[in-house]
Rosetta silent file (secondary structure, phi, psi, omega in degrees, C-alpha in Angstrom):
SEQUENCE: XXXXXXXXXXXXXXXXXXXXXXXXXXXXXXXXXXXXXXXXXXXXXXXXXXXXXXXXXXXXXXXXXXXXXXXXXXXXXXXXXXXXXXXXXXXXXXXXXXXXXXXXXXXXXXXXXXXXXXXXXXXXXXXXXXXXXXXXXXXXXXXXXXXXXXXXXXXXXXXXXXXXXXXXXXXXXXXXXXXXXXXXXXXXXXXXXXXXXXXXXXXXXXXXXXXXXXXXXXXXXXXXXXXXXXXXXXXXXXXXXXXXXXXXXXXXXXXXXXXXXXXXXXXXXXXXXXXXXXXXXXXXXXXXXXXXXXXXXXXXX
SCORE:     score description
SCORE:     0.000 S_00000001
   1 L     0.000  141.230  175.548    0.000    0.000    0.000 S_00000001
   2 L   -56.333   98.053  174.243    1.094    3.415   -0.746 S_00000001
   3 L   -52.107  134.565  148.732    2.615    5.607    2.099 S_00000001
   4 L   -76.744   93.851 -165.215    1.691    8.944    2.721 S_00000001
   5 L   -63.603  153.533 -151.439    4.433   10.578    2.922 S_00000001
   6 L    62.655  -47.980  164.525    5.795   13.046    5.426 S_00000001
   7 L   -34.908   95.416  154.055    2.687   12.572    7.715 S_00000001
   8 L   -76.762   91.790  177.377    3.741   11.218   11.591 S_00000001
   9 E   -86.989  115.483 -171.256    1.723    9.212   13.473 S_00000001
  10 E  -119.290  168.179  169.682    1.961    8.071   16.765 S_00000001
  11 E  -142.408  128.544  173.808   -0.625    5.841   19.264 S_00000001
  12 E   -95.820   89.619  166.262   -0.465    5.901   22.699 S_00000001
  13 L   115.001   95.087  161.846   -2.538    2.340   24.595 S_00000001
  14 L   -65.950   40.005 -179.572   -2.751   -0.406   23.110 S_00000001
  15 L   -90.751 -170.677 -158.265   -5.852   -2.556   24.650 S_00000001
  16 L   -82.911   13.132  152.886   -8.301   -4.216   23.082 S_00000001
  17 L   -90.560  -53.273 -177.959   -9.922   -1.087   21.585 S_00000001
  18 H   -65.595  -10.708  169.326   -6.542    0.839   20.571 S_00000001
  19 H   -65.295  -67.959  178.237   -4.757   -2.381   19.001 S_00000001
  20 H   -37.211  -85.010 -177.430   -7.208   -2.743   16.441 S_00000001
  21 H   -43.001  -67.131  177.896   -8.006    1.071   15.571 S_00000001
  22 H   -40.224  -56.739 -167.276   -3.980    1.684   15.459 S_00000001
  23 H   -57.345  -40.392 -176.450   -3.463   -1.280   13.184 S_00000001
  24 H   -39.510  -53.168 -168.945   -6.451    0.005   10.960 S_00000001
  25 H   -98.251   23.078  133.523   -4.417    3.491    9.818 S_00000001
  26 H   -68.923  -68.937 -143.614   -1.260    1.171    8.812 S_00000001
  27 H   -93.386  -13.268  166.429   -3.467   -1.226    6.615 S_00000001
  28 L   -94.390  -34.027 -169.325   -6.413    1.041    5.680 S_00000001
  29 L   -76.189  -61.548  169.820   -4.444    4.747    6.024 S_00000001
  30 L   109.174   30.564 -174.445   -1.425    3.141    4.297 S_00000001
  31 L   -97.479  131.921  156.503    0.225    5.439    7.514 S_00000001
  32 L   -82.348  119.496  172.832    3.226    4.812    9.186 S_00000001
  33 E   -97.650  121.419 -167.522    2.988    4.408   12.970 S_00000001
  34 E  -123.606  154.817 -145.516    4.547    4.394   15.747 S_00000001
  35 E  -118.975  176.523  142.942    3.288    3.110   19.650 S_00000001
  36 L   167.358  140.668 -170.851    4.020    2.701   22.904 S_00000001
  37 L  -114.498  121.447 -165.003    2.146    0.608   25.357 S_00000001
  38 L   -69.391  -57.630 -174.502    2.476    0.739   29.363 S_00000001
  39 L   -69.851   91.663 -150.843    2.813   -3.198   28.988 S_00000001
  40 H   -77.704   -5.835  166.335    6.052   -3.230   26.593 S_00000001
  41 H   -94.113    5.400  146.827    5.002   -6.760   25.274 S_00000001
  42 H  -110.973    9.207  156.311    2.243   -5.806   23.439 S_00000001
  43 H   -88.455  -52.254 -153.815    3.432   -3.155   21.660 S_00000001
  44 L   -80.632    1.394  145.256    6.156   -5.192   20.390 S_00000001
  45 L   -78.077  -17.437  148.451    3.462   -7.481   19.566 S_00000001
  46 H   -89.746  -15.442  173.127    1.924   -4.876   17.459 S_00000001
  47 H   -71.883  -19.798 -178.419    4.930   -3.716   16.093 S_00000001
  48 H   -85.440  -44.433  157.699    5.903   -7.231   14.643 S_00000001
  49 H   -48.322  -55.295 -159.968    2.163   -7.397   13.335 S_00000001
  50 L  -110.573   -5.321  172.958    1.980   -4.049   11.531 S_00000001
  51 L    59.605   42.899 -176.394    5.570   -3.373   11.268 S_00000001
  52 L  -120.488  148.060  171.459    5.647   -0.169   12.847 S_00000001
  53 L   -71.801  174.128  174.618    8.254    1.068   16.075 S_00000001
  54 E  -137.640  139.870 -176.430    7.197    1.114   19.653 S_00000001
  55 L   -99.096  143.006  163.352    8.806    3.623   22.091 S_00000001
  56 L   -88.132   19.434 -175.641    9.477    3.086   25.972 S_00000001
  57 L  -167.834  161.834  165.863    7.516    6.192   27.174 S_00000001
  58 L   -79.605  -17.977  169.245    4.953    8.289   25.391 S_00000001
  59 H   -57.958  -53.359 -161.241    7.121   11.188   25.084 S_00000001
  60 H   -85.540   14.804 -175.754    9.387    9.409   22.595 S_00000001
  61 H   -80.723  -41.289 -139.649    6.637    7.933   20.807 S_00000001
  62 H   -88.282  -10.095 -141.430    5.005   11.819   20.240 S_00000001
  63 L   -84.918  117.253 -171.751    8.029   12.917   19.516 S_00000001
  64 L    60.087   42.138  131.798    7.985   15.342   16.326 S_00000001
  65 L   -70.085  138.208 -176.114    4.443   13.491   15.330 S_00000001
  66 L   -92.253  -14.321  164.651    1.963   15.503   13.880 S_00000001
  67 E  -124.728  125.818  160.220   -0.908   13.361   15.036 S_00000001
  68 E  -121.355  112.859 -177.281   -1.017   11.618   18.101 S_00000001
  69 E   -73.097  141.328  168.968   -4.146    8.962   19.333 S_00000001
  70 E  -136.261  138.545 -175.493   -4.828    8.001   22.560 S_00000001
  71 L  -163.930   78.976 -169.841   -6.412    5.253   23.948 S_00000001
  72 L   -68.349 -153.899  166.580   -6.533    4.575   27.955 S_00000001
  73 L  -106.184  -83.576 -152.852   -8.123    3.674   31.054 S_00000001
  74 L  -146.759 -179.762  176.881   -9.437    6.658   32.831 S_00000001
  75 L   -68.775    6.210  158.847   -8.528   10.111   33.443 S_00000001
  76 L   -85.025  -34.682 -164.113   -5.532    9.406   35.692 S_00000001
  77 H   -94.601  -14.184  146.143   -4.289    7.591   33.249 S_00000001
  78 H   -86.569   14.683  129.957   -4.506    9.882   30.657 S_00000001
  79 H   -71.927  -21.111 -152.425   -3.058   12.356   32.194 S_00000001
  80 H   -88.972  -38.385 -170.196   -0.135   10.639   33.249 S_00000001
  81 H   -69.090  -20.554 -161.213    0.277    9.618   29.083 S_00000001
  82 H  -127.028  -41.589  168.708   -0.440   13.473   27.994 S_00000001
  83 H  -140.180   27.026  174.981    1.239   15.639   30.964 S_00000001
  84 L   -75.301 -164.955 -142.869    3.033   13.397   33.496 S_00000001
  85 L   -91.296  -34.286  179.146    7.052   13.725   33.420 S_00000001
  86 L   -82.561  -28.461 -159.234    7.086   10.968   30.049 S_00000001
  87 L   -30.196  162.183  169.015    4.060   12.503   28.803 S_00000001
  88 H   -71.763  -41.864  179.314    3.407   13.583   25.327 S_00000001
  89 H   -56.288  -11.761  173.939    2.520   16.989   25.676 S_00000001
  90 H  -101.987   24.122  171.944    6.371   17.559   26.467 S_00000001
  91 L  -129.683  -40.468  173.648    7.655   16.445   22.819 S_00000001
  92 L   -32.609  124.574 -168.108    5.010   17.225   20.899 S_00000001
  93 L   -79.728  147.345 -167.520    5.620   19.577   18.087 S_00000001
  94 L   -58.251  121.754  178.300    3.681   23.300   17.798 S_00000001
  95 L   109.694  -24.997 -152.295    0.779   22.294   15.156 S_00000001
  96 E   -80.579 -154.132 -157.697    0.545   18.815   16.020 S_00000001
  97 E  -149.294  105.917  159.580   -3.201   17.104   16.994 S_00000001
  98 E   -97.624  149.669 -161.596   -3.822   15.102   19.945 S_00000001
  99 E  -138.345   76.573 -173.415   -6.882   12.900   19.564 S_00000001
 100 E   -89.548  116.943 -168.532   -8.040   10.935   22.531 S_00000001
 101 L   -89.103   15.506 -178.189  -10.141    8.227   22.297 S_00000001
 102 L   -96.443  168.214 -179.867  -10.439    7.061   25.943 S_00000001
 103 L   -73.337  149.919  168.687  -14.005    7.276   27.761 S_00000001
 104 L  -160.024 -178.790  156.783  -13.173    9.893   30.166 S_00000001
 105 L  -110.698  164.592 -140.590  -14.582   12.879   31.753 S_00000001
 106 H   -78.630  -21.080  158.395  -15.511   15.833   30.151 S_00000001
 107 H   -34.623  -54.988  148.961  -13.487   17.743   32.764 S_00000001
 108 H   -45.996  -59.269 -173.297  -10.448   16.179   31.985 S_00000001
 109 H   -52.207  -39.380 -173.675  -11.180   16.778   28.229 S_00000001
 110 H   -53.611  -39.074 -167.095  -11.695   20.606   29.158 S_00000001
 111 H   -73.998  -64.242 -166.881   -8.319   20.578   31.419 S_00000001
 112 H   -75.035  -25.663  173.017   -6.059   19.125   28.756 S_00000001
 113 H   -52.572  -19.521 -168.636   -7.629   21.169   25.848 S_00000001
 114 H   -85.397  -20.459 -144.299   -6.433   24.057   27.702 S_00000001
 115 H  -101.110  -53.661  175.095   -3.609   22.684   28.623 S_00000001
 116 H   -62.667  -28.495  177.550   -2.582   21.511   24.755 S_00000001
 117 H   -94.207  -14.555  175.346   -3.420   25.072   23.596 S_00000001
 118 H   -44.766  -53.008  156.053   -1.244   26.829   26.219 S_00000001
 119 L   -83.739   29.531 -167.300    1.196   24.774   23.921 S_00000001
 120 L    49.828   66.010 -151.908    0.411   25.190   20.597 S_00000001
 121 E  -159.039  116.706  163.706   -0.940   22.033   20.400 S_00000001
 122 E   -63.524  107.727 -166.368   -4.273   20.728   19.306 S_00000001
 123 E  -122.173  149.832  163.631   -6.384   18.393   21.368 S_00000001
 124 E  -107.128  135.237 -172.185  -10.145   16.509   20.462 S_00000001
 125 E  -120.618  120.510 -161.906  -11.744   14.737   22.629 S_00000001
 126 L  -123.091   66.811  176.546  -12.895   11.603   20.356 S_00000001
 127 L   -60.002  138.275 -167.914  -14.875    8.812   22.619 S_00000001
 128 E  -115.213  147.561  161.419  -15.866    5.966   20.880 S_00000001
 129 E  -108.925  122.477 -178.498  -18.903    3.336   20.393 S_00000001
 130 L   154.419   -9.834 -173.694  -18.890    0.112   18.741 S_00000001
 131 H    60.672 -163.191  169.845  -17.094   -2.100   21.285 S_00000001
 132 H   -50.607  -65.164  163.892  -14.577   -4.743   20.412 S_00000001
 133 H   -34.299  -49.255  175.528  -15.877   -6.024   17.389 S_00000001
 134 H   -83.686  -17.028  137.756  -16.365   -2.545   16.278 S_00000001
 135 H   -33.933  -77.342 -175.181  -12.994   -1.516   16.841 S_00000001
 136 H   -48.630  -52.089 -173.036  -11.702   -4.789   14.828 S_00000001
 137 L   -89.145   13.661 -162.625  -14.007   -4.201   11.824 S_00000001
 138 L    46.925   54.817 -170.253  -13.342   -0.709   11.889 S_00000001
 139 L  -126.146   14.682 -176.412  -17.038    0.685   12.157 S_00000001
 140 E   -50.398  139.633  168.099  -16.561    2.572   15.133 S_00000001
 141 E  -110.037  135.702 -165.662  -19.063    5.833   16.206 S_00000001
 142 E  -117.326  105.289 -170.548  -16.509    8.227   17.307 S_00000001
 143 E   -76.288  143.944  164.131  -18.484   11.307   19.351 S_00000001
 144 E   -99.694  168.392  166.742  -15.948   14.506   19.070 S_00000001
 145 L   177.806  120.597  175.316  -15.380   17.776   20.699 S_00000001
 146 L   171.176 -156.372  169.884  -12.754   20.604   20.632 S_00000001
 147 L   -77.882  151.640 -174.129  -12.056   23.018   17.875 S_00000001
 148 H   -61.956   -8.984 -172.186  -13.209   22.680   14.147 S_00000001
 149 H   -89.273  -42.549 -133.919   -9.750   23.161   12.633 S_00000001
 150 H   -89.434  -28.374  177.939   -8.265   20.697   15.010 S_00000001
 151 H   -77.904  -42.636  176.715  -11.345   18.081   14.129 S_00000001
 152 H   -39.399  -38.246 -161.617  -10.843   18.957   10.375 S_00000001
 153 L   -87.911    0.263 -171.295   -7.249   18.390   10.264 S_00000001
 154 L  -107.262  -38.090 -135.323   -8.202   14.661   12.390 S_00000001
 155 H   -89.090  -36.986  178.383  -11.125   13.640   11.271 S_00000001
 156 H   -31.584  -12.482 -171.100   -9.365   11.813    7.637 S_00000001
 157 H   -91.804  -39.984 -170.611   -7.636    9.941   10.206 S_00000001
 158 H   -85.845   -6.432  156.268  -10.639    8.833   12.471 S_00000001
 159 H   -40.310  -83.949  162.881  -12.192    7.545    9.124 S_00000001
 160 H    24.582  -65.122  149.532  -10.283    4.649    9.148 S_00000001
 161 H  -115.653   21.302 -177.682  -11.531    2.617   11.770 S_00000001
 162 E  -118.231  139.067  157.237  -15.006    4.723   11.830 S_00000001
 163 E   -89.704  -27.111 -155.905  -18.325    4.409    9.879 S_00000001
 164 E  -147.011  106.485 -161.495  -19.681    7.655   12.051 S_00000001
 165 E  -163.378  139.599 -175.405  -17.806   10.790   13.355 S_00000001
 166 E  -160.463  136.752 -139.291  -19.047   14.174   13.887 S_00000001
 167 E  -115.279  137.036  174.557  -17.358   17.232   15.795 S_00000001
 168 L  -146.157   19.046  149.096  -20.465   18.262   18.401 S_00000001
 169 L   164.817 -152.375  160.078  -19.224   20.838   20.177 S_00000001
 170 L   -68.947  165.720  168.652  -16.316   22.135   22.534 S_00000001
 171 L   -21.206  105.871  176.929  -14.004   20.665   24.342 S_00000001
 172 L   115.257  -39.601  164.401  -15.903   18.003   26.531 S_00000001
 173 H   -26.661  -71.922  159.279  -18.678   17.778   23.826 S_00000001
 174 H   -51.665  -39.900  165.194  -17.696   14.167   22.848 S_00000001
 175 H  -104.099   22.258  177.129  -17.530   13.014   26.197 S_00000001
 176 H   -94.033  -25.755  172.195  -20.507   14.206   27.291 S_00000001
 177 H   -39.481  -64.907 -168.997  -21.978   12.565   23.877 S_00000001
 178 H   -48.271  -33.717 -178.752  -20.454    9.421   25.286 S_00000001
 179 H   -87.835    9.868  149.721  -22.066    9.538   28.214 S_00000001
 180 H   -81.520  -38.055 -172.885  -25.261    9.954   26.740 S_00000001
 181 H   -59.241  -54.567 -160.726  -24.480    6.796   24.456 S_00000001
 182 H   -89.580    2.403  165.922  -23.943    4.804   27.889 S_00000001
 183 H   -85.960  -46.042  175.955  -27.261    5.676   29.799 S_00000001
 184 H   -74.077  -15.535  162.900  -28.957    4.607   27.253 S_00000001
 185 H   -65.940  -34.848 -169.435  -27.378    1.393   26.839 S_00000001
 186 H   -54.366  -80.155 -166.800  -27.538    1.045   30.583 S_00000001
 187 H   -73.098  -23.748  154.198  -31.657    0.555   30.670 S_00000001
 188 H   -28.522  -61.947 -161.804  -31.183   -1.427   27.085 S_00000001
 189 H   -97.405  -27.808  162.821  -29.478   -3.750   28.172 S_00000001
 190 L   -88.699   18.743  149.216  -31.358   -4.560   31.828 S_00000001
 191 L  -120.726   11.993  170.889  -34.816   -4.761   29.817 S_00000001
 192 L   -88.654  -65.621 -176.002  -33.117   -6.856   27.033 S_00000001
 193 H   -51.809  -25.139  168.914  -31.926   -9.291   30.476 S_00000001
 194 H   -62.895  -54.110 -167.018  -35.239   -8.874   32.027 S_00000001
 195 H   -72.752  -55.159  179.557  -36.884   -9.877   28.958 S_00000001
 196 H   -70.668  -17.568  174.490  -34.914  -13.003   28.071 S_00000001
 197 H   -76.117  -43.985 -175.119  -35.156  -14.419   31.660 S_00000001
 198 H   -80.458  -41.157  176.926  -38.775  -14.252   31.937 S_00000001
 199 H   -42.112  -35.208  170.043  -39.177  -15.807   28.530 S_00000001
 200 H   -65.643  -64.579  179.954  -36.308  -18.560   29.462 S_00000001
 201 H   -36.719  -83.794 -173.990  -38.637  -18.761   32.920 S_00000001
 202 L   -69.565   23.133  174.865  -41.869  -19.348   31.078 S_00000001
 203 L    70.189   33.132 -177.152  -40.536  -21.701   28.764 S_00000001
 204 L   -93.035  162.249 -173.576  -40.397  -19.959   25.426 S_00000001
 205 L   -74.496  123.384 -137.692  -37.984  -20.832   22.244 S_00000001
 206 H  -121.695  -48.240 -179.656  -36.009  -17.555   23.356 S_00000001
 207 H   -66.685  -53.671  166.952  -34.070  -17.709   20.136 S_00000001
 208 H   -71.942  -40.290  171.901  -37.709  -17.709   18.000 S_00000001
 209 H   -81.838  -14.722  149.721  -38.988  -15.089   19.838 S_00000001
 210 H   -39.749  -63.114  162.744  -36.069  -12.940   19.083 S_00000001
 211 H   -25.831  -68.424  164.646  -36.761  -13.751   15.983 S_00000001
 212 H   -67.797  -24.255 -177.108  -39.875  -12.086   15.846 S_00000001
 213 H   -99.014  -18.198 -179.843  -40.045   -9.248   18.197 S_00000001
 214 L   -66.376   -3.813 -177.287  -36.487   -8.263   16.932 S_00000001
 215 L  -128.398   35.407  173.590  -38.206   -6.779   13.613 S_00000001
 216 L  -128.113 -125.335 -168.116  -40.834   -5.030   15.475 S_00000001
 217 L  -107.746  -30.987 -166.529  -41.041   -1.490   18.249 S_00000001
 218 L   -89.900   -6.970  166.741  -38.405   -3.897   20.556 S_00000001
 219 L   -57.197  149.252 -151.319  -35.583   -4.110   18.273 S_00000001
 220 L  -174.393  147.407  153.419  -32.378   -2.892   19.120 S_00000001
 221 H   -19.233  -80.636 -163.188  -28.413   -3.194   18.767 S_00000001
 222 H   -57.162  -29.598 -169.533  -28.015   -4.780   21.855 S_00000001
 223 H   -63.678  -43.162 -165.817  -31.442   -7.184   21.296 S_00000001
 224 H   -64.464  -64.010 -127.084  -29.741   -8.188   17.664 S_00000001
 225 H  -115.191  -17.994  175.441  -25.718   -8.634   19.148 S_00000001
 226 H  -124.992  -25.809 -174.805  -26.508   -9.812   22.653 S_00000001
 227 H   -50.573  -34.159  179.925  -29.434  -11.843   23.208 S_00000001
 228 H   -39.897  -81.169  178.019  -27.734  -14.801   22.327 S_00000001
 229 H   -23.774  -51.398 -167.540  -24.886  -14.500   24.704 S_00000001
 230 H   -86.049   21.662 -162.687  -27.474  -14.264   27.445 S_00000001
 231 H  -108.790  -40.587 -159.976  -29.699  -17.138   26.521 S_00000001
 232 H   -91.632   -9.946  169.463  -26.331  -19.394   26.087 S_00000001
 233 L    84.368   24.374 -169.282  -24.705  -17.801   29.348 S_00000001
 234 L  -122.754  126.843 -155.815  -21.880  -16.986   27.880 S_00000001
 235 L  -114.331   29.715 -168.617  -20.267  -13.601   28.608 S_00000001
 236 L  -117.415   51.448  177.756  -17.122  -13.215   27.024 S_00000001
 237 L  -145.682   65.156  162.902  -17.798  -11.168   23.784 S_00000001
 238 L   146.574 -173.681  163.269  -17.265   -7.735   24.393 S_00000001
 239 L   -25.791  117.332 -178.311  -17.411   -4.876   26.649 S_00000001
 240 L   -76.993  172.838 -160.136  -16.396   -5.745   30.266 S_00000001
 241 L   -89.845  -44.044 -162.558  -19.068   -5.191   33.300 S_00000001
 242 L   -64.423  -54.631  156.989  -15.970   -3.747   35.199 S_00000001
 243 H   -76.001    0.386  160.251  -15.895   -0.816   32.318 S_00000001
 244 H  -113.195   22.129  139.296  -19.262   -0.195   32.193 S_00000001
 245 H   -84.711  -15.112  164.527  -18.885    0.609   35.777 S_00000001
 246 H   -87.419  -55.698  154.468  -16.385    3.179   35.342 S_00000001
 247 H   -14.620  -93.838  167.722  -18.498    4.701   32.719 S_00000001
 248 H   -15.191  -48.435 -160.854  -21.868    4.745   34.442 S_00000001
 249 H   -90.296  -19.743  170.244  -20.072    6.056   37.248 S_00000001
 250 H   -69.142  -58.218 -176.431  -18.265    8.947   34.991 S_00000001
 251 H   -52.751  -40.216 -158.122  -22.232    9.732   33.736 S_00000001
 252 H   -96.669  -42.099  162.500  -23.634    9.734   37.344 S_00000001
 253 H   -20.001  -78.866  161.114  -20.701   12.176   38.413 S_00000001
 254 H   -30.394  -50.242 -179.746  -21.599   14.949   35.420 S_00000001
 255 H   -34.946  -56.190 -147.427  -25.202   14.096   36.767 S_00000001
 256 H   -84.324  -65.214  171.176  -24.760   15.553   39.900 S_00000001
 257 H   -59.932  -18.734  174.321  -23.012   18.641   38.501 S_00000001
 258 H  -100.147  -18.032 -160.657  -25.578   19.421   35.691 S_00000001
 259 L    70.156    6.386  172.906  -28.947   18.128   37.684 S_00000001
 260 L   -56.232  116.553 -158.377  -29.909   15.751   35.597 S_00000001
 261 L   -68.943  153.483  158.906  -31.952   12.785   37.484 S_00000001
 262 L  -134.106   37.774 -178.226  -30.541    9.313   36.610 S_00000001
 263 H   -17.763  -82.314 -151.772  -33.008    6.961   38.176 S_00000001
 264 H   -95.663   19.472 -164.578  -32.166    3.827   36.033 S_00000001
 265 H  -118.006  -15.122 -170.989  -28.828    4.637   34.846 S_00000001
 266 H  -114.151  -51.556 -156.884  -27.565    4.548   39.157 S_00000001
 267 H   -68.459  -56.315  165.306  -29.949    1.758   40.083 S_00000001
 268 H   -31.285  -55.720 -170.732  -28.119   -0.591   36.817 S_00000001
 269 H   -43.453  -39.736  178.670  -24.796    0.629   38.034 S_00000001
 270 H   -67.559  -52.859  169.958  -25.888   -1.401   41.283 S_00000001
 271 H   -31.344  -71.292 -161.514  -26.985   -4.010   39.352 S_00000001
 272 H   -58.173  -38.413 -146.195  -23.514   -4.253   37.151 S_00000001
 273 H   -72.354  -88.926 -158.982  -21.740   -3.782   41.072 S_00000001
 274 H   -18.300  -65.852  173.437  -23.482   -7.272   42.033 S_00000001
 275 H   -34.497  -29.930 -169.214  -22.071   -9.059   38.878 S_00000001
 276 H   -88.892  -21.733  177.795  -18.728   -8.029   39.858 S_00000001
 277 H   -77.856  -37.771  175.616  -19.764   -9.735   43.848 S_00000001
 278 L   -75.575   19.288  174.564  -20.161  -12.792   41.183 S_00000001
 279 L    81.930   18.947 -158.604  -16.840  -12.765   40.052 S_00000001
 280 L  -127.878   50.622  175.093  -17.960  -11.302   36.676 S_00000001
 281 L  -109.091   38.159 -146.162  -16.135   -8.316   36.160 S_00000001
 282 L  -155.573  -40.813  165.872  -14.599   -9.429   33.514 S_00000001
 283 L   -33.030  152.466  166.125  -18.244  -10.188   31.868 S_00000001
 284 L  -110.108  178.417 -104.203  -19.397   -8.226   29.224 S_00000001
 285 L  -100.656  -36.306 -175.898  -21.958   -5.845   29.705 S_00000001
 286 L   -74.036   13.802  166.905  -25.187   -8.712   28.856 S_00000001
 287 L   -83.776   35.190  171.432  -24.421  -10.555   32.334 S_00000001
 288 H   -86.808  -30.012 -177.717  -27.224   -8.725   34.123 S_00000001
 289 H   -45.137  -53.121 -145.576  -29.146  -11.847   32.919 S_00000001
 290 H   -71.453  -12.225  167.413  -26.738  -13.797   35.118 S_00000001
 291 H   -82.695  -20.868  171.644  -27.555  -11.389   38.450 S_00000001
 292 H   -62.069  -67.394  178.891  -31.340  -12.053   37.671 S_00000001
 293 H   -64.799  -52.163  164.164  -30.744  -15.906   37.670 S_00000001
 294 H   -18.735  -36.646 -174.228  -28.620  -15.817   40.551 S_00000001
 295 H   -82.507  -33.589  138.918  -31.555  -14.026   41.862 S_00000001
 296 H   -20.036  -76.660  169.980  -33.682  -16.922   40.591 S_00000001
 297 H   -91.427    1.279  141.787  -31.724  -19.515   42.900 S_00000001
 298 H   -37.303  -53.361 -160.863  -31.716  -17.530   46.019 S_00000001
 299 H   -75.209  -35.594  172.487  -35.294  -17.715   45.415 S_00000001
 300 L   -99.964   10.413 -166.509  -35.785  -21.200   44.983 S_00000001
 301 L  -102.273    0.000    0.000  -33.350  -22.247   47.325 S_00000001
């Protein structure tokens, strides 16, 4: 594939959203790229895949790149990646683009935009939807927020591994987007688990009635991509329970500062905490079936 030449690229966190999405602007962008990973044996497991370097610190990854992606844990840890003592923001060249793609809060996003322009230095705050799978197939919805130059000069980049990207306001914009995206999944997904337990309970073909109600007013993402999982009990395809508890818990945070009620978006969060007393925090996000049936043999027991 044809490089584009002159163009620097670096990626900062390599988990199981940011592997994918990095490799994606080698083999779709035809970009060369360069990493760095807190865990140095999976960079140099992406670097041997995609044939790109890996760095020991994020400063030398950033170093003279004109774009650099990020893609973390939480807002400690992207600060420590953007202005701790390795950080990026202290190599980064005047012009460049920081683009972060972890869920965070929009506080943080607000802090480092300020913080990135102090330095001549662009930042977006780009949270993403689509999960694993949508990472890996590149179809990711990327919510944005910062300035319009800085998403202009990014967004050819966030194509890449995205079907859906849109700039939607200032700084904090995208991750307040996100956190709209994740309330509403929140009550999705415990009245998709509600719904397949009492059907499994009264003894219906769970998989046939999916069938049918899934092309009607109850169809949904999650009804299409998860019912399965919870009918077969098997929770290992996607988004952990443990990260849609840091979420949830980002969303009920904002809550509290804007005044926005969150009835069923705090009461899940309790829910998701109980999966995690079942050892399932590791689960992805459709094991509230498995806190119902838990709930199930308490009951008969």
């Amino acid at each position: 594939m044809k490089r584009e030449s002159g163009m620097r690229v670096a990626w900062i966190g390599l988990g199981v959203m940011g592997y994918p999405m990095a490799g994606h602007l080698v083999t779709r962008g035809g970009l060369d790229v360069t990493v760095y990973n807190r865990t140095a044996a999976k960079a140099e497991k992406w670097s041997e895949a995609f044939k790109g370097p890996n760095h020991p610190t994020p400063a030398d990854a950033a170093r003279d790149a004109d774009f650099v992606f990020a893609c973390v844990g939480n807002d400690d840890d992207l600060r420590e990646v953007t202005i701790g003592p390795q950080g990026c923001f202290q190599s980064m060249k005047k012009g460049a683009v920081f683009v972060d793609h972890t869920t965070a809060s929009a506080l943080v996003a607000r802090e480092l935009h300020a913080m990135a322009k102090a330095k001549g230095l662009g930042f977006v705050d780009a949270p993403v939807s689509g999960g694993q799978a949508g990472a890996e197939n590149g179809v990711l919805t990327v919510m944005c927020g910062g300035d319009a130059d800085d998403y202009a000069k990014a967004e050819p980049l966030i194509t890449h591994f995205s079907r859906m990207r849109k700039l939607l306001g200032p700084a904090g914009s995208g991750q307040l987007a996100k956190m709209v995206n994740q309330i509403a999944i929140a009550g999705l997904v415990q009245g998709l688990a509600e719904a397949v337990n009492f059907g499994m309970k009264a003894g219906l073909d769970m998989e046939a009635v999916v069938e049918v109600i899934s092309k009607g007013a109850a169809g949904s993402w999650q009804m299409e991509n998860r019912h399965k999982t919870m009918i077969q009990g098997k929770f290992d395809f996607g988004f952990a329970a443990d990260w849609m508890r840091k979420d949830l818990g980002i969303c009920l945070d904002e809550s509290r500062r804007n005044g926005a009620p969150l009835p069923v978006t705090a009461l899940v969060d309790q829910f998701y905490a109980e999966v995690q007393k079942l050892g399932g925090g590791r689960w992805d996000t459709s094991s509230l079936i498995a806190r119902l049936q838990n709930l199930d043999r308490k009951q008969q027991g």
